[in-house]
C-alpha positions, 0 to 999 in steps of 0.5 A, a space after each residue: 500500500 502507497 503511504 506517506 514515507 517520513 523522512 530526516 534531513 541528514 546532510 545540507 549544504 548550506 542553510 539560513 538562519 530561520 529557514 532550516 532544512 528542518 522546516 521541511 519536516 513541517 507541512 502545512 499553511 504555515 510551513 517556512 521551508 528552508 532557505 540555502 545560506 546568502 550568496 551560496 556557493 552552487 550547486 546546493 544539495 540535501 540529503 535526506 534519510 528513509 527511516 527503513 528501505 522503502 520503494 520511492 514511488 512519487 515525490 512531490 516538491 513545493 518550490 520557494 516563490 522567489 528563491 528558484 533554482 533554475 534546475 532540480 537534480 533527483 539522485 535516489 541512494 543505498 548502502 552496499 549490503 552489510 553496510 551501516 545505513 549512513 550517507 557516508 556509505 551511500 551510493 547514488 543513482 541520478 533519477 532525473 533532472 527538473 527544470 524550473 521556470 521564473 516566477 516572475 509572471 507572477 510578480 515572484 509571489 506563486 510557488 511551483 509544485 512539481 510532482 516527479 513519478 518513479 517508476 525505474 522500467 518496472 522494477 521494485 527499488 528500495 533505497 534509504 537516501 534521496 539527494 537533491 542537487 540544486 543548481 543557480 537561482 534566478 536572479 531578481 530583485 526580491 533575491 538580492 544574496 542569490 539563495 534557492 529554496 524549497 517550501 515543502 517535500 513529500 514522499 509517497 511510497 510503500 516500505 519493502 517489508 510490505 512487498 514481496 511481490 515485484 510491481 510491474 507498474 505503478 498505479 497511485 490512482 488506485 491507493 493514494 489518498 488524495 488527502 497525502 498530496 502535497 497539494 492538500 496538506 500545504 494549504 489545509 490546516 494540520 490539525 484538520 489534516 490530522 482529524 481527516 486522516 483519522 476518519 478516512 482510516 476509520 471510514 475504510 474499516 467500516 466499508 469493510 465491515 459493510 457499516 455503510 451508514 456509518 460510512 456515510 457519515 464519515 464521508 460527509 464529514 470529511 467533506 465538510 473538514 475538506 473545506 473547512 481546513 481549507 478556510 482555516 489554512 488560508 486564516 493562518 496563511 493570513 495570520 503569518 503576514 501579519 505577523 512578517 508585516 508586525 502587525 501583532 494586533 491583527 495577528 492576535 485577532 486572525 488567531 481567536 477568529 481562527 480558534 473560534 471558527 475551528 470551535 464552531 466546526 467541531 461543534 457542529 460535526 459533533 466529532 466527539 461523537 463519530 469518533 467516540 462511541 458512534 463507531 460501535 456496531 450498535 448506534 452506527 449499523 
């Protein structure tokens, strides 16, 4: 089954201060994403480490509004056998590279997504590291220290102790989810991505169950936490240029409108409910 593959930043070239490689562990409205130090020395690479051997199947890559590289290397690694799993013994094999394009149509303010397929002829091909290679950025006025950045990376994909058959093709339509996108969870809240996340989990089990009432509920639900957290994402999203603005009162009035409309919403879909005793097979047939 296709899932999102955790990950770690274990190597960067260069990174700046409050935009750290480490931001990229968290996805969500108000995701700063990491930045390469001011005048970097090109090309800027990450490393980064699987917490098992896990065949990549799709990486989807949010881009900075400004700070763009102007190509993207994709490098896919593993240890030899009988090797300590670390990025010093790696061996890395080029998957592709991405060319990007300027963001100045768009007055630098629109961040390109860009989704990569694996598909390696067919093959199953567990690896342990990913490395990005970034080459020289655009230059514009906004970038004035010539830095690349990224926004946001997400790793879809399935561990090899869950494959014990080879896959002659990959068909993500038929077991990703669309709320593991990278287009979902940027934009929505990640408290609501979280409660979504549960609730598809708990609406699967009852399809299997034939619980199809309570399927319909969840299903429902869903939908409305979909938008929901959509609105609520754009509310932080808001929230955060206040604060970059320091506009420190109307940032404290977007977070209580912020809170209020989350509370209102829980209220009304009465999750306590569907996540508490509306799961038994009595109340929900």
């Amino acid at each position: 089954m296709t899932v999102r593959l955790n990950f770690q930043v274990v190597d960067c070239s260069s990174e700046d201060e409050g935009y750290k490689a480490a931001n990229l562990l968290d996805i969500g409205p108000q995701s700063k994403g990491w930045l390469s130090s001011k005048y970097s020395i090109y090309p800027q690479q990450l490393i980064l480490q699987l917490p098992s051997p896990a065949i990549v199947q799709q990486m989807q890559i949010l881009g900075n509004a400004w700070a763009v590289a102007t190509e993207l290397e994709i490098h896919l690694g593993e240890v030899p056998k009988k090797t300590t799993r670390d990025k010093k013994n790696a061996l890395f094999m080029k998957l592709g590279t991405l060319s990007n394009e300027s963001s100045r149509d768009f007055d630098f303010k629109a961040r390109q997504l860009m989704s990569v397929e694996v598909e390696n002829g067919g093959k199953s091909l567990p690896v342990s590291f990913i490395k990005l290679v970034l080459h020289k950025n655009f230059q514009n006025k906004k970038n004035q220290y010539n830095q690349v950045g990224l926004t946001a990376i997400n790793i879809l994909g399935t561990f090899e102790s869950n494959n014990n058959t080879e896959i002659d093709e990959f068909n993500l339509d038929e077991v990703l989810s669309p709320y593991d996108e990278l287009s979902f969870l940027v934009y929505t809240d990640s408290d609501v991505v979280q409660l979504i996340q549960k609730l598809e989990k708990r609406k699967n089990e009852a399809v299997s169950m034939e619980r199809f009432e309570y399927v319909k509920r969840l299903k429902d639900t869903i939908e409305t936490l979909v938008e929901s957290g959509g609105k609520l994402g754009t509310m932080q999203m808001q929230k955060q240029k206040l604060v970059e603005k320091q506009d420190y009162e109307g940032a404290k009035e977007k977070k209580n409108e912020i809170e209020e409309y989350r509370v209102e919403v829980y209220k009304n879909l009465d999750l306590e409910d569907i996540l508490g005793d509306a799961g038994s097979e009595t109340r929900n047939p």
